[in-house]
PDB file of N, CA, C, O and CB in Angstrom:
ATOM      1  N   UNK A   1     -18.996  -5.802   3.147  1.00  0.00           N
ATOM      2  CA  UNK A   1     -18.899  -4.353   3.083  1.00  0.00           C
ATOM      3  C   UNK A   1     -17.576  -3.879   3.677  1.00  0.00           C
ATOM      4  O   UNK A   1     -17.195  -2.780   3.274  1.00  0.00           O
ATOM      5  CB  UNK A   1     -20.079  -3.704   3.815  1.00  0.00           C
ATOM      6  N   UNK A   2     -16.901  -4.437   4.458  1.00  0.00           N
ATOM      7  CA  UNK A   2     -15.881  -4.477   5.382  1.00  0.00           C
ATOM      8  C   UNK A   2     -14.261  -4.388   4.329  1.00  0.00           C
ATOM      9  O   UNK A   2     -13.291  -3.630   4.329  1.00  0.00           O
ATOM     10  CB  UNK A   2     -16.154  -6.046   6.387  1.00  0.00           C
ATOM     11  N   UNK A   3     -14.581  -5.349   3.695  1.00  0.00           N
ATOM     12  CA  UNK A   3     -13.591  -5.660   2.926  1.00  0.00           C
ATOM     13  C   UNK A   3     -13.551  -4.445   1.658  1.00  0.00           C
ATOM     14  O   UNK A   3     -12.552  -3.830   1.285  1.00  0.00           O
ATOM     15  CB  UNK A   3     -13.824  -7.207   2.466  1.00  0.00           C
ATOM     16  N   UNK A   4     -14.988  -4.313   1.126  1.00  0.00           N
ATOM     17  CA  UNK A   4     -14.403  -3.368  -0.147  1.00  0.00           C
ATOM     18  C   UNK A   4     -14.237  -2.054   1.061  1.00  0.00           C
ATOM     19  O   UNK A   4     -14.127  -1.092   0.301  1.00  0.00           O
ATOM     20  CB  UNK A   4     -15.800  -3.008  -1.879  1.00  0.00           C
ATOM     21  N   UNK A   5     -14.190  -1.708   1.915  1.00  0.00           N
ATOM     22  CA  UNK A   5     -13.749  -0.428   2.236  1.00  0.00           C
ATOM     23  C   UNK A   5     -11.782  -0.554   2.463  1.00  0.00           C
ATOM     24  O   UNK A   5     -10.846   0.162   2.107  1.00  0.00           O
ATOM     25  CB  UNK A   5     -14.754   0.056   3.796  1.00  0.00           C
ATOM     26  N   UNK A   6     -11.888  -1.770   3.183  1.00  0.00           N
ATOM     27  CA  UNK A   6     -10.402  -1.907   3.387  1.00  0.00           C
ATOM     28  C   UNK A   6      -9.706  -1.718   1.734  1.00  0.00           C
ATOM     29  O   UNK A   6      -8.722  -1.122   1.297  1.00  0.00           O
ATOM     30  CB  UNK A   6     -10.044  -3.600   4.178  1.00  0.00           C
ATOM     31  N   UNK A   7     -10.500  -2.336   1.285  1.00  0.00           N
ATOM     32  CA  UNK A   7      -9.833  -2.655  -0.878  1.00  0.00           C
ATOM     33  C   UNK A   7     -10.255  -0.753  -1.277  1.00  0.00           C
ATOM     34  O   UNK A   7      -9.264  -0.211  -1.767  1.00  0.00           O
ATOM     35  CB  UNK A   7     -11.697  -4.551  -2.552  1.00  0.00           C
ATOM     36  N   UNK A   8     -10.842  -0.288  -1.210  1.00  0.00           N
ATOM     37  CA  UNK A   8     -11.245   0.869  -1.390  1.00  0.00           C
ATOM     38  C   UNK A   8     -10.034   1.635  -0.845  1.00  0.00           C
ATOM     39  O   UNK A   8      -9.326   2.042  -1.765  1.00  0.00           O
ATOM     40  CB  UNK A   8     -12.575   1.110  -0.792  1.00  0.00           C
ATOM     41  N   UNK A   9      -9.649   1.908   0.205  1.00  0.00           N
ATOM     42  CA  UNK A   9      -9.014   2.776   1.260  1.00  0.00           C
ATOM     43  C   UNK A   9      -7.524   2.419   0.381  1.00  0.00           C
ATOM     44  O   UNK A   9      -7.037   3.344  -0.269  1.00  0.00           O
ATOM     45  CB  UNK A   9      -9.234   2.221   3.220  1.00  0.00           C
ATOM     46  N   UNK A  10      -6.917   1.243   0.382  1.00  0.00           N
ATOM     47  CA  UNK A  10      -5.925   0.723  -0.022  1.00  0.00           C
ATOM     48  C   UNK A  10      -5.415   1.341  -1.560  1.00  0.00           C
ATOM     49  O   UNK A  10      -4.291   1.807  -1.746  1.00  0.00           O
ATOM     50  CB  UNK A  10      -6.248  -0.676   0.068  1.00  0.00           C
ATOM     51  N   UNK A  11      -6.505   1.238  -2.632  1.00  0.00           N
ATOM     52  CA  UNK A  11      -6.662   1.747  -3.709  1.00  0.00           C
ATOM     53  C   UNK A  11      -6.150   3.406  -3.440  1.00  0.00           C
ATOM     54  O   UNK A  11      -5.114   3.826  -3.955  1.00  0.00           O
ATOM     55  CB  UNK A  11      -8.150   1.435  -4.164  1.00  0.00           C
ATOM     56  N   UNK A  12      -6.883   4.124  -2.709  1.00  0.00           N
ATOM     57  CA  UNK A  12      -6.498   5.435  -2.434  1.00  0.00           C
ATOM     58  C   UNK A  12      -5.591   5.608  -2.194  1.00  0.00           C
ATOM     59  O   UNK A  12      -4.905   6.366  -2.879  1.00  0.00           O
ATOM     60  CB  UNK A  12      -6.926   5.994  -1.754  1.00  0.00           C
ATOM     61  N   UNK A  13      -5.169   5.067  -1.219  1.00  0.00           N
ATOM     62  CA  UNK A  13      -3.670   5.303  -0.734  1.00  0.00           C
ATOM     63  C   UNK A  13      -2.621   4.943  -1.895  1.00  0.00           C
ATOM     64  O   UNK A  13      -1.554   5.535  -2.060  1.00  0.00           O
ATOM     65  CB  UNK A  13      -3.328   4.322   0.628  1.00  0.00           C
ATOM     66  N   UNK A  14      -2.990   4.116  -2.498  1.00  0.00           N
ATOM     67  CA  UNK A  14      -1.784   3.842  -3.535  1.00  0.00           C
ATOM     68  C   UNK A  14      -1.994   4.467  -4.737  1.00  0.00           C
ATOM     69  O   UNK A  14      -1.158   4.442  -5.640  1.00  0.00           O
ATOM     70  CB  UNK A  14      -1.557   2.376  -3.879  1.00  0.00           C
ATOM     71  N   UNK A  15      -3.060   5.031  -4.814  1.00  0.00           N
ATOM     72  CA  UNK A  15      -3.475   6.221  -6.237  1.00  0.00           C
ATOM     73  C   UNK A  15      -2.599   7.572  -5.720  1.00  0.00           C
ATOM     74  O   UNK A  15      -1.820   8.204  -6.434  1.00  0.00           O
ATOM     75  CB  UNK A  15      -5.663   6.769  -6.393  1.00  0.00           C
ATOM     76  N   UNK A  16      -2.891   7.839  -4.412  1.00  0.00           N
ATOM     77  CA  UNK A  16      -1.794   9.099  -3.903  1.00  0.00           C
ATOM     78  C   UNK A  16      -0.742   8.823  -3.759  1.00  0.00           C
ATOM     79  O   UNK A  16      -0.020   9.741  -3.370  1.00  0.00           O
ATOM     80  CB  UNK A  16      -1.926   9.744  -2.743  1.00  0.00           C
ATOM     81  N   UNK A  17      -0.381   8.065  -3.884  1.00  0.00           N
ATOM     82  CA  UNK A  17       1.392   7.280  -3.219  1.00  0.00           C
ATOM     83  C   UNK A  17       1.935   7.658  -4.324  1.00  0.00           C
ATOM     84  O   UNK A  17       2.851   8.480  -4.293  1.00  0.00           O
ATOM     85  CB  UNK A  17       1.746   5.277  -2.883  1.00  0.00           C
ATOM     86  N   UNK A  18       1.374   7.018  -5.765  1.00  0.00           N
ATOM     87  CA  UNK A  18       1.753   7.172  -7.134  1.00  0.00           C
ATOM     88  C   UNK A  18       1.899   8.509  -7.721  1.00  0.00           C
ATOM     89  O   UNK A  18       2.626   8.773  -8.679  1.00  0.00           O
ATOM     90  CB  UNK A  18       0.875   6.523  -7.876  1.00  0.00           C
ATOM     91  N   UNK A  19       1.169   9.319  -7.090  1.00  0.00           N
ATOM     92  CA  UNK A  19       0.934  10.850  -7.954  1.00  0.00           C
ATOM     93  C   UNK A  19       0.973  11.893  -6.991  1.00  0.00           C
ATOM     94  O   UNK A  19       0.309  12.921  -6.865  1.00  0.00           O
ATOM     95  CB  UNK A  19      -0.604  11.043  -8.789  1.00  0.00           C
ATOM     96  N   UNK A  20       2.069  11.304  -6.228  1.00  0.00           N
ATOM     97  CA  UNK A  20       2.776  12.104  -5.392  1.00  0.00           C
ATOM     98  C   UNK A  20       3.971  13.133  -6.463  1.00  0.00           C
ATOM     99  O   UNK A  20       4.146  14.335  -6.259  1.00  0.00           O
ATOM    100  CB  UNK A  20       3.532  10.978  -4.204  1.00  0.00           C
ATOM    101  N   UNK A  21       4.377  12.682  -7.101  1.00  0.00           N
ATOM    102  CA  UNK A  21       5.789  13.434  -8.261  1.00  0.00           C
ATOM    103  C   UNK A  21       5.413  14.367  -9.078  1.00  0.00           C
ATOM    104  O   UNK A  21       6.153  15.157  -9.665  1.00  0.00           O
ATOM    105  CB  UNK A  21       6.521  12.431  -9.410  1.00  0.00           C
ATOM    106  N   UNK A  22       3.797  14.268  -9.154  1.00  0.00           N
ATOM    107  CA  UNK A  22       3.261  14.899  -9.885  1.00  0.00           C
ATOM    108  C   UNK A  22       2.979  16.364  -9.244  1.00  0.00           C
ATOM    109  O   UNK A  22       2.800  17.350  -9.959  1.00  0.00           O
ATOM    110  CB  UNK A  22       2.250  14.146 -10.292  1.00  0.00           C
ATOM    111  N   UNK A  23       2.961  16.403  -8.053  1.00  0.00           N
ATOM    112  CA  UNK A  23       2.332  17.830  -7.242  1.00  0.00           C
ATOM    113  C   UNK A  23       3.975  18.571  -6.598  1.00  0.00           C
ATOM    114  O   UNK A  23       4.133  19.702  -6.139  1.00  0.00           O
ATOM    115  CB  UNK A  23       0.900  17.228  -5.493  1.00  0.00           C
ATOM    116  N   UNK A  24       5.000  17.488  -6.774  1.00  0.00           N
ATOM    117  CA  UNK A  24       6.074  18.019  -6.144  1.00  0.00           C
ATOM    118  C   UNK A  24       5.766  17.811  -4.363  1.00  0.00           C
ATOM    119  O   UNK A  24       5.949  18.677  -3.508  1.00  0.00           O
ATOM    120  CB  UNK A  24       6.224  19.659  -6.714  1.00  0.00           C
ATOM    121  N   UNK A  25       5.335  16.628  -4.176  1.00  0.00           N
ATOM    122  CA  UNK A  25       5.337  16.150  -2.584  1.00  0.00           C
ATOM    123  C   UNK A  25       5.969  15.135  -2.160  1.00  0.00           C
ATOM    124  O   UNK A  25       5.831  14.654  -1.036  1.00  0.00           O
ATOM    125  CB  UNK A  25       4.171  15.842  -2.083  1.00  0.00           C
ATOM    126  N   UNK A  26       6.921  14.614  -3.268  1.00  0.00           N
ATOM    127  CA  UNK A  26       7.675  13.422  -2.913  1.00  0.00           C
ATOM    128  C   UNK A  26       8.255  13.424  -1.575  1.00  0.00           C
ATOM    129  O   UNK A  26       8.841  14.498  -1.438  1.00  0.00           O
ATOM    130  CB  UNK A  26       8.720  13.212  -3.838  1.00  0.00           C
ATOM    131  N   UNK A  27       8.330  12.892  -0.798  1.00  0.00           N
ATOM    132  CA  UNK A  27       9.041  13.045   0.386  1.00  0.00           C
ATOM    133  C   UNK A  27       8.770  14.036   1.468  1.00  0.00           C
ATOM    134  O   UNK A  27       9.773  14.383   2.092  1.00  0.00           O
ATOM    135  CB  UNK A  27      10.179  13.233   0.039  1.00  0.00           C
ATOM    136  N   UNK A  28       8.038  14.380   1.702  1.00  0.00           N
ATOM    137  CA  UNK A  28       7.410  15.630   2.656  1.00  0.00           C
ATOM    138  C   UNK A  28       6.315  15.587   2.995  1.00  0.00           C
ATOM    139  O   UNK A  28       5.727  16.533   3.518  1.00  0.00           O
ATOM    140  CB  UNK A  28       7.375  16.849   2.202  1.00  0.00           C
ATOM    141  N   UNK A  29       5.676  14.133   2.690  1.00  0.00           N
ATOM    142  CA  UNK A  29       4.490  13.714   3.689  1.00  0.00           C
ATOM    143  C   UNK A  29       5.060  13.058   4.501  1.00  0.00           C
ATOM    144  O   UNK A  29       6.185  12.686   4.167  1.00  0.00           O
ATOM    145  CB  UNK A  29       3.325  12.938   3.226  1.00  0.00           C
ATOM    146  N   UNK A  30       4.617  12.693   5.710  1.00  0.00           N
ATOM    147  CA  UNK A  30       5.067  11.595   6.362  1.00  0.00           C
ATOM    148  C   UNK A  30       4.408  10.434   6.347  1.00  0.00           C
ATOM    149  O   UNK A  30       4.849   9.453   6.946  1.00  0.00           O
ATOM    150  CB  UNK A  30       5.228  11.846   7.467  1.00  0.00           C
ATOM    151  N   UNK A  31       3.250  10.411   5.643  1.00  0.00           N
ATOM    152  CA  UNK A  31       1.782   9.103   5.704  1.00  0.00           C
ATOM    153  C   UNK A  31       2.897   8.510   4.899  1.00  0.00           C
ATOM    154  O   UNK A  31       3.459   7.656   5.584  1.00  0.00           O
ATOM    155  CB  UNK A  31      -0.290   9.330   4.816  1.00  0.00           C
ATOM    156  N   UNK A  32       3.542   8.654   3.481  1.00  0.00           N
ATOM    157  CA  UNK A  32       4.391   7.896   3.053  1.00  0.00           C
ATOM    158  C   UNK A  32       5.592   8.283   2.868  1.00  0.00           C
ATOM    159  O   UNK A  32       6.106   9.196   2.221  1.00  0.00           O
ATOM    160  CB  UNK A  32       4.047   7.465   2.188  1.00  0.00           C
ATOM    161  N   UNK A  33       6.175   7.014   3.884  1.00  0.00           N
ATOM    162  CA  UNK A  33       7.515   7.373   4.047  1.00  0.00           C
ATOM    163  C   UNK A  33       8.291   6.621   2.783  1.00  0.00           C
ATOM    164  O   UNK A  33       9.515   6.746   2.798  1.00  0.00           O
ATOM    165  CB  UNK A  33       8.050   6.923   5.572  1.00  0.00           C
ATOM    166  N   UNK A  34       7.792   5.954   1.835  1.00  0.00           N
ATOM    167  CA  UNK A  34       8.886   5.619   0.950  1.00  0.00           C
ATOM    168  C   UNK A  34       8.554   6.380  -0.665  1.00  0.00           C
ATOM    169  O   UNK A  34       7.459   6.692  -1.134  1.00  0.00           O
ATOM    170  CB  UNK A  34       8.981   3.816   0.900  1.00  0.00           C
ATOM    171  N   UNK A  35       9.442   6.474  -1.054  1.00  0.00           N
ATOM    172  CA  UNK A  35       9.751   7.366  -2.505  1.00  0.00           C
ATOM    173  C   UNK A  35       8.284   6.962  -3.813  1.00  0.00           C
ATOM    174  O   UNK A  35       7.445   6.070  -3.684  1.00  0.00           O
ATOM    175  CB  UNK A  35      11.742   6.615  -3.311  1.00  0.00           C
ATOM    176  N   UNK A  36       8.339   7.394  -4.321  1.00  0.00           N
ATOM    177  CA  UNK A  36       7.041   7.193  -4.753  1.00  0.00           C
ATOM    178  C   UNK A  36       7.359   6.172  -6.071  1.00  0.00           C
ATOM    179  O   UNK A  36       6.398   5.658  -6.644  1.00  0.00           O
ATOM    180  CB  UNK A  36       6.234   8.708  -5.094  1.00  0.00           C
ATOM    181  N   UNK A  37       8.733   5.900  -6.528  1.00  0.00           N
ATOM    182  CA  UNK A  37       9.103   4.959  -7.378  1.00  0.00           C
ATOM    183  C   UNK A  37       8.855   3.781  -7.300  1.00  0.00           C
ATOM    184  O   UNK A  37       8.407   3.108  -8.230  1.00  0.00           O
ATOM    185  CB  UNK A  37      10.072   4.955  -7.512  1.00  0.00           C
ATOM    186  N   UNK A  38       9.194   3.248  -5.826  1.00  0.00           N
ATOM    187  CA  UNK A  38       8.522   2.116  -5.049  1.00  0.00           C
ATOM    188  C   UNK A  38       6.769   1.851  -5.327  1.00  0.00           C
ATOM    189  O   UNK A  38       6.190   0.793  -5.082  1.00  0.00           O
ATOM    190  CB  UNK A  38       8.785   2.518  -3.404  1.00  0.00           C
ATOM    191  N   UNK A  39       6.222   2.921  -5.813  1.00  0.00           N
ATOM    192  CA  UNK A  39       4.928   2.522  -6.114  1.00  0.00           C
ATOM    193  C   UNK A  39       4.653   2.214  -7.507  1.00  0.00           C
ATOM    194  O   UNK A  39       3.450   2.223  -7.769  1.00  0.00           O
ATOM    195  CB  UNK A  39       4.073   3.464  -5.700  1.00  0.00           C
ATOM    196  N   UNK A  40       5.690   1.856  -8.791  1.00  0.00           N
ATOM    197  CA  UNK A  40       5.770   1.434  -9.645  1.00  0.00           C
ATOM    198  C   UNK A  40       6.704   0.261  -9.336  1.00  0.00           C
ATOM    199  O   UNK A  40       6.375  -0.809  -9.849  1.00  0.00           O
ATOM    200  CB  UNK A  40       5.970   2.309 -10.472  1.00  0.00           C
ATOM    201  N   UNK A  41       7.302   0.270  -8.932  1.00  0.00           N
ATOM    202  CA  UNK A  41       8.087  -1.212  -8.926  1.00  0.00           C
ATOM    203  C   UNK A  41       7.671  -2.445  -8.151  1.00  0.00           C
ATOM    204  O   UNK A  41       7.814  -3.635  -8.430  1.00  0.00           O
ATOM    205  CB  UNK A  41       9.422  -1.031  -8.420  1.00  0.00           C
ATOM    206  N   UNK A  42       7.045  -1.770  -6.961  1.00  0.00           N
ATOM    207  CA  UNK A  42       6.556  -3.008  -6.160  1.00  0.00           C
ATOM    208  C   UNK A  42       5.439  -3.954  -6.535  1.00  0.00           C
ATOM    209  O   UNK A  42       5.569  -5.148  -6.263  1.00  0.00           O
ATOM    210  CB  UNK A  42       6.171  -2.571  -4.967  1.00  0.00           C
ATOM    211  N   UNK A  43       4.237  -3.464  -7.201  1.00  0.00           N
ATOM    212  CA  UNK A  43       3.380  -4.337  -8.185  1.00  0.00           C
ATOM    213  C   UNK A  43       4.339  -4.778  -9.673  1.00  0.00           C
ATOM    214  O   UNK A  43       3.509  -5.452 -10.283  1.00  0.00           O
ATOM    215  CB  UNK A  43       1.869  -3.301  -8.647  1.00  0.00           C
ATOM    216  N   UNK A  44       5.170  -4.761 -10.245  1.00  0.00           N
ATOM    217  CA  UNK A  44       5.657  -5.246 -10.930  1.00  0.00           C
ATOM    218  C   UNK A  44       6.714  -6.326 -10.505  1.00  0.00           C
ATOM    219  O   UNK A  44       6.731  -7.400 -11.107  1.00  0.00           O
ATOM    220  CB  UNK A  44       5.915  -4.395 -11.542  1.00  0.00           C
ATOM    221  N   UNK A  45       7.662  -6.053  -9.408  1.00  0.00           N
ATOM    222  CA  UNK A  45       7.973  -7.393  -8.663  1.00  0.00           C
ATOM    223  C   UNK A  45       7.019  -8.476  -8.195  1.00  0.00           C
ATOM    224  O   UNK A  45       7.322  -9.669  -8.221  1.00  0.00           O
ATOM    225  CB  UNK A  45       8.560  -7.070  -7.551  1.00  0.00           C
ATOM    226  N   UNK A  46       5.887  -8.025  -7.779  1.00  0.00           N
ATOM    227  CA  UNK A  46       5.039  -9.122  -7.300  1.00  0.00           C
ATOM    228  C   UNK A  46       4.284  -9.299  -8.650  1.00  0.00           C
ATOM    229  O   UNK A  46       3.649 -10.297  -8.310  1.00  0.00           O
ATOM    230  CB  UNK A  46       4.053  -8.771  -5.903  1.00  0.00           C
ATOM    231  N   UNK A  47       4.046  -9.163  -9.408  1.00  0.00           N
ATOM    232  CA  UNK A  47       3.765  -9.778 -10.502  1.00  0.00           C
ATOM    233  C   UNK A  47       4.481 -10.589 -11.140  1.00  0.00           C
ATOM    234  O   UNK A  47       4.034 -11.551 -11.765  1.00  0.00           O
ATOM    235  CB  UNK A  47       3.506  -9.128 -11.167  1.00  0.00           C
ATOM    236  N   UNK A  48       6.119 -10.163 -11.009  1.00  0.00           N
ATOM    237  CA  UNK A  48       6.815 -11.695 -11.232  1.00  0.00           C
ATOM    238  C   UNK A  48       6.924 -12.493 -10.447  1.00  0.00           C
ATOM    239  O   UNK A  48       7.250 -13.630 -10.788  1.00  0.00           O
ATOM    240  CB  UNK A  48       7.955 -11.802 -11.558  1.00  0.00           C
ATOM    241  N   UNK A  49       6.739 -12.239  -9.401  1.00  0.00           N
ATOM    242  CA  UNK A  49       6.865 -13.359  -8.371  1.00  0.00           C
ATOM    243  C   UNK A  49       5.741 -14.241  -8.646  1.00  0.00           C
ATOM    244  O   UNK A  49       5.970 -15.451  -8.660  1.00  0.00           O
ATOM    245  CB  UNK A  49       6.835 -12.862  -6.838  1.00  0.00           C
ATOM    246  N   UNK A  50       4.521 -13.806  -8.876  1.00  0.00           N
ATOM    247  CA  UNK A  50       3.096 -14.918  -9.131  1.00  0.00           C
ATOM    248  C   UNK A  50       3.376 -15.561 -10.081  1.00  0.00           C
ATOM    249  O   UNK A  50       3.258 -16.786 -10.129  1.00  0.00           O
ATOM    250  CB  UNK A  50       1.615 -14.370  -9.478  1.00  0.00           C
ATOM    251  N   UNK A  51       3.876 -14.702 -11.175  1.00  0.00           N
ATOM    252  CA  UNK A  51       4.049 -15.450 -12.553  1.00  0.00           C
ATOM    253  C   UNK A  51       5.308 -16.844 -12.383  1.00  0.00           C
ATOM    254  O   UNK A  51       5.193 -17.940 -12.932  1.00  0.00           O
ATOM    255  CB  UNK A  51       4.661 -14.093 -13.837  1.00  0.00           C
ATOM    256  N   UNK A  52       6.462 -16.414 -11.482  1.00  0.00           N
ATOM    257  CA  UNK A  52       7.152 -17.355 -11.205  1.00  0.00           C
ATOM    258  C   UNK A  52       6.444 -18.416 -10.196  1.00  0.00           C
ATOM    259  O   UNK A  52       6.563 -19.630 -10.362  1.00  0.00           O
ATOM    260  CB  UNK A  52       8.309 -16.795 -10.779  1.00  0.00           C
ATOM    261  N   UNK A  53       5.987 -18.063  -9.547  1.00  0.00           N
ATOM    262  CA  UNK A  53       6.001 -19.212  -8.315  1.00  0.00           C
ATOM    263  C   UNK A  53       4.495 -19.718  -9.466  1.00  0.00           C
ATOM    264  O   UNK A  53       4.371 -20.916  -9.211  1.00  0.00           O
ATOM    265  CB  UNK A  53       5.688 -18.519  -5.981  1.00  0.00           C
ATOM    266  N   UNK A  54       3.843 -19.497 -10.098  1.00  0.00           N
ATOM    267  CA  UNK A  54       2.684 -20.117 -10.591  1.00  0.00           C
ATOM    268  C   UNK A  54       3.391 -21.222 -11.311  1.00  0.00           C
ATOM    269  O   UNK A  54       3.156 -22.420 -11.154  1.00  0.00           O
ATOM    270  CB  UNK A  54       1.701 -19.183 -11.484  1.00  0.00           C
ATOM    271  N   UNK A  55       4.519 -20.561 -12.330  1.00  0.00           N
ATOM    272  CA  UNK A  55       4.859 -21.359 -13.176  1.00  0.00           C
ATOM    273  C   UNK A  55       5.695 -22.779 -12.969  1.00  0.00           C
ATOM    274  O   UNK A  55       5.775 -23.787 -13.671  1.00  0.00           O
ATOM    275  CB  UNK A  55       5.396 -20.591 -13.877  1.00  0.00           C
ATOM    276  N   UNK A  56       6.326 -22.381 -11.595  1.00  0.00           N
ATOM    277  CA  UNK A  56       7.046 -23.535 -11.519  1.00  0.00           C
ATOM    278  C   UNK A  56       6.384 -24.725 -10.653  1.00  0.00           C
ATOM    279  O   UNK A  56       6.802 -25.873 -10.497  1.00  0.00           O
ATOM    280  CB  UNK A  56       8.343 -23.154 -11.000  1.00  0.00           C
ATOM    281  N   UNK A  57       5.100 -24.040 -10.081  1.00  0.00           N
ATOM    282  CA  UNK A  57       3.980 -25.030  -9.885  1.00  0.00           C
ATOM    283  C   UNK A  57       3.629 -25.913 -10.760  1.00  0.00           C
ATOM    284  O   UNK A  57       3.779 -27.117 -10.554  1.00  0.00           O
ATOM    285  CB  UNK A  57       2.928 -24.505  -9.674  1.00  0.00           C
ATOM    286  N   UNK A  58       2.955 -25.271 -12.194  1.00  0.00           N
ATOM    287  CA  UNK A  58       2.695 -25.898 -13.220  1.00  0.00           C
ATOM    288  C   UNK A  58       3.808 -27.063 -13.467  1.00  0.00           C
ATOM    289  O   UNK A  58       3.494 -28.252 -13.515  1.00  0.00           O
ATOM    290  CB  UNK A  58       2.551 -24.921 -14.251  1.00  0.00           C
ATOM    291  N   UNK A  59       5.012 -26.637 -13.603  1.00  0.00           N
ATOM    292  CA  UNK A  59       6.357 -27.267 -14.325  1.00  0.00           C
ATOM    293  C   UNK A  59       6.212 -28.493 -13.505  1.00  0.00           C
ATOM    294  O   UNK A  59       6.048 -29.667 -13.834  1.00  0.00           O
ATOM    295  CB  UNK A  59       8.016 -26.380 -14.164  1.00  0.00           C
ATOM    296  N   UNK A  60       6.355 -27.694 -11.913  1.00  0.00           N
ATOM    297  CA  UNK A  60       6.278 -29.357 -11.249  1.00  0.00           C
ATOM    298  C   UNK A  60       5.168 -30.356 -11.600  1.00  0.00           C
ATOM    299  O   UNK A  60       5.271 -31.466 -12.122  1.00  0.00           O
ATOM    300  CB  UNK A  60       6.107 -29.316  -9.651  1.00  0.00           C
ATOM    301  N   UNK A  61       4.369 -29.864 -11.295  1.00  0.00           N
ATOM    302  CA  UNK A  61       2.864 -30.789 -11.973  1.00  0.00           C
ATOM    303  C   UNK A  61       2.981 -31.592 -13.169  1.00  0.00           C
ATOM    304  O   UNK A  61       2.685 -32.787 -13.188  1.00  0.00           O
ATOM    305  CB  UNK A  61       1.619 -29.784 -12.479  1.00  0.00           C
ATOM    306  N   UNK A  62       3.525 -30.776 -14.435  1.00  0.00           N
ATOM    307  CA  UNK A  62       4.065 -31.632 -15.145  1.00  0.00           C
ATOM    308  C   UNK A  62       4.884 -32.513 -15.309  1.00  0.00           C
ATOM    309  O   UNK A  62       4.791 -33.483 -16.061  1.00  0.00           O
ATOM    310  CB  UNK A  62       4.211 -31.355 -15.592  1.00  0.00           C
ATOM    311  N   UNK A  63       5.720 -32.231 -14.629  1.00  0.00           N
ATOM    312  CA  UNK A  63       7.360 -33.254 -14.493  1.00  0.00           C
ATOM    313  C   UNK A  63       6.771 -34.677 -13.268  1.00  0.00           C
ATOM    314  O   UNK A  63       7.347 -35.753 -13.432  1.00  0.00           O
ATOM    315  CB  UNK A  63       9.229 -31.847 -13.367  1.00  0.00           C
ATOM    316  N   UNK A  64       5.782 -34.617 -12.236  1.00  0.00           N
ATOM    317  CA  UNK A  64       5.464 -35.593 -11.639  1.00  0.00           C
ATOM    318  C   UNK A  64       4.444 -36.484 -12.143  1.00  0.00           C
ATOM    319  O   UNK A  64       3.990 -37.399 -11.456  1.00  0.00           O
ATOM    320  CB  UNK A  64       5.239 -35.217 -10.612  1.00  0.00           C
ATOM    321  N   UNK A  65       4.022 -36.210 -13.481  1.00  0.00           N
ATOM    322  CA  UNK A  65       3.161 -37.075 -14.266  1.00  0.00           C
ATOM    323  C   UNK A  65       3.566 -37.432 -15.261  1.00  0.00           C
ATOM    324  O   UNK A  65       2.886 -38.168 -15.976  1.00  0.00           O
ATOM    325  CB  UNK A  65       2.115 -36.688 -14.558  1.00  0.00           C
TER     326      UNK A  65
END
């Protein structure tokens, strides 16, 4: 129960983080101090990063057999 509140809470915060541009509050909260662009780019960097570091797992796996 612990956890989906932390996963819950987290979700929120990053549903408002995102649709901050939308109300004209970019920058004039202080809960988030970074630009709200950062909340589109940062799940898309870490999505390449999994996709990379997965893949070159695989690659190795293959290349040592």
């Amino acid at each position: 129960m612990n956890r989906f509140l932390v996963l819950t809470f987290a979700f929120i915060y990053y549903l408002i983080w995102l649709v901050l541009p939308i109300f004209e509050l970019d920058r004039k909260l202080y809960l988030f101090p970074l630009p709200s662009v950062y909340a589109v780019y940062l799940p898309i960097l870490l999505l390449l990063l999994g996709v990379i570091l997965v893949g070159s797992y695989m690659g190795y796996l293959l290349l040592i057999n």
